[in-house]
C-alpha positions as CSV (number, residue, x, y, z in Angstrom):
1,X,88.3,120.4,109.4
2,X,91.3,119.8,106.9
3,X,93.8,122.6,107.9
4,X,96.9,124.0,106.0
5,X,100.0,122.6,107.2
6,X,98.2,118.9,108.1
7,X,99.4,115.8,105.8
8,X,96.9,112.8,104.6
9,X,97.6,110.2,102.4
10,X,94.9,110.4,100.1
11,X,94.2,108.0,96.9
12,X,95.6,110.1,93.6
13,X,93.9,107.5,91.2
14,X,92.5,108.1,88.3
15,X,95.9,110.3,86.8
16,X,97.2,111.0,83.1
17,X,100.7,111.3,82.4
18,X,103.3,112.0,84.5
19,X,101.2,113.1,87.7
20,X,101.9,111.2,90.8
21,X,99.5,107.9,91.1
22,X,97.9,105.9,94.6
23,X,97.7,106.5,97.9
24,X,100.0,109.4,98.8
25,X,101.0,111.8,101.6
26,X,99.7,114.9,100.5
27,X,100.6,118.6,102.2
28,X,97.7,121.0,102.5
29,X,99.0,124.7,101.4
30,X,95.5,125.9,100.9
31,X,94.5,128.7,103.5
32,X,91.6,127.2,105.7
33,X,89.5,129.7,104.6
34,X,89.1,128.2,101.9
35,X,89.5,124.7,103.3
36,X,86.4,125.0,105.3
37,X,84.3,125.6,102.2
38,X,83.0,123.0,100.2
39,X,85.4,124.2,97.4
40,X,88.7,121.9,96.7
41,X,91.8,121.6,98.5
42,X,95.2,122.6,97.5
43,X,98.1,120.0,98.7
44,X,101.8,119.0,97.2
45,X,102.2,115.4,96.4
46,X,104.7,113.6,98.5
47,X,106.6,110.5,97.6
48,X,109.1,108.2,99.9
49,X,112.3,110.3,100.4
50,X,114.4,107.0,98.8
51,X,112.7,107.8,95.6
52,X,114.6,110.9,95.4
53,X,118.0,110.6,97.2
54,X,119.2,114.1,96.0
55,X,117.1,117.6,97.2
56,X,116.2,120.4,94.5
57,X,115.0,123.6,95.5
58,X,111.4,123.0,94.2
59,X,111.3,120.2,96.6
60,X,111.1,119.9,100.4
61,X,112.3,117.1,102.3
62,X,110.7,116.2,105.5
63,X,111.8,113.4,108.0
64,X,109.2,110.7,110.1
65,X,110.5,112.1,113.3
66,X,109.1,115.6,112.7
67,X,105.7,115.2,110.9
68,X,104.5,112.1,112.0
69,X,104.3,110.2,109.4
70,X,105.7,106.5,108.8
71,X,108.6,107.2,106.5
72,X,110.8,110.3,105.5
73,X,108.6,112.2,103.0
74,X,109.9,114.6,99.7
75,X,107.0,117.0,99.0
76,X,107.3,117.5,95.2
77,X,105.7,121.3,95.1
78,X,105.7,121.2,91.2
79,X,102.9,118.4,91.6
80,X,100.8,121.0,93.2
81,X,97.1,119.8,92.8
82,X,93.6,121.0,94.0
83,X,91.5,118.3,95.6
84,X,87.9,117.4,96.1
85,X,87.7,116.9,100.4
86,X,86.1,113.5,99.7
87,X,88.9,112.3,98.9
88,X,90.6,113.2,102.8
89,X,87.5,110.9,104.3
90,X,88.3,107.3,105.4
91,X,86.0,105.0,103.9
92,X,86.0,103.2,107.1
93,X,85.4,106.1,109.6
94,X,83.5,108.3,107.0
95,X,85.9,111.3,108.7
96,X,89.0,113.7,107.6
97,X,91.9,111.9,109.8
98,X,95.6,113.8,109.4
99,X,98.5,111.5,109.1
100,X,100.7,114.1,110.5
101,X,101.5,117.6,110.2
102,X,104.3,119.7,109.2
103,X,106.7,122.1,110.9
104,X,106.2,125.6,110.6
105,X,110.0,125.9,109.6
106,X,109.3,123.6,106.8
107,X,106.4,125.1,105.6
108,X,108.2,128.0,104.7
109,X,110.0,126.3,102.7
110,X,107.8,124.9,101.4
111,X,106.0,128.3,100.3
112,X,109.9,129.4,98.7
113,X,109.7,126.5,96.5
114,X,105.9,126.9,95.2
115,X,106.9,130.4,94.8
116,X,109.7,129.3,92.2
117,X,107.5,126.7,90.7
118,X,104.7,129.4,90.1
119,X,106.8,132.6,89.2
120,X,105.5,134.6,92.4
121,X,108.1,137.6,93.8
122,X,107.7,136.6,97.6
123,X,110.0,138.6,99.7
């Protein structure tokens, strides 16, 4: 099961615009009630942490050595996006496979900056 808090890079293509394009990291911020529904999947869109060399507070940077994953991730929580879960299954495997996961520490921080990027009074 896709849980929140678990990071997949997951293909972004087709996109308009300005939204984040390819095969991504993504964090899931979705509660896993509604992650184990056949419904979509909230994540953030991350991008390589030398992309963006300087940290805003809608942001959260997130290093290798504590989620997991192969490079030092920024999760952009202004590219917040809901997600069909085919798009977590390997082709090769046919299964949901996290890259990595991240810290509960983070995560909060995580849920500060959607909070500024959606308005919400979180105390």
């Amino acid at each position: 099961m896709i849980e929140r808090g678990q990071i997949y890079f997951v293909n972004l293509n087709p996109i308009q615009g300005k939204e984040q394009a390819g095969l991504r990291p993504v964090l899931v911020v979705s509660v896993n009630a509604i992650n184990s529904k056949p419904l979509v999947v909230a994540v953030v869109v991350g991008t390589d942490a030398k992309n963006i060399p300087r940290n805003y507070t809608v942001n959260v940077r997130a290093y290798a050595t504590e989620t997991g994953l192969p490079m030092d991730t920024v999760f952009m929580c202004f590219q917040l996006r809901s997600q069909d879960p085919a798009r977590f299954t390997d082709p090769k495997t046919g299964q949901a496979k996290a890259a990595g996961a991240m810290p509960e520490d983070k995560m909060k921080e995580v849920e500060k900056a959607l909070g500024l990027v959606l308005g919400l009074k979180i105390n």
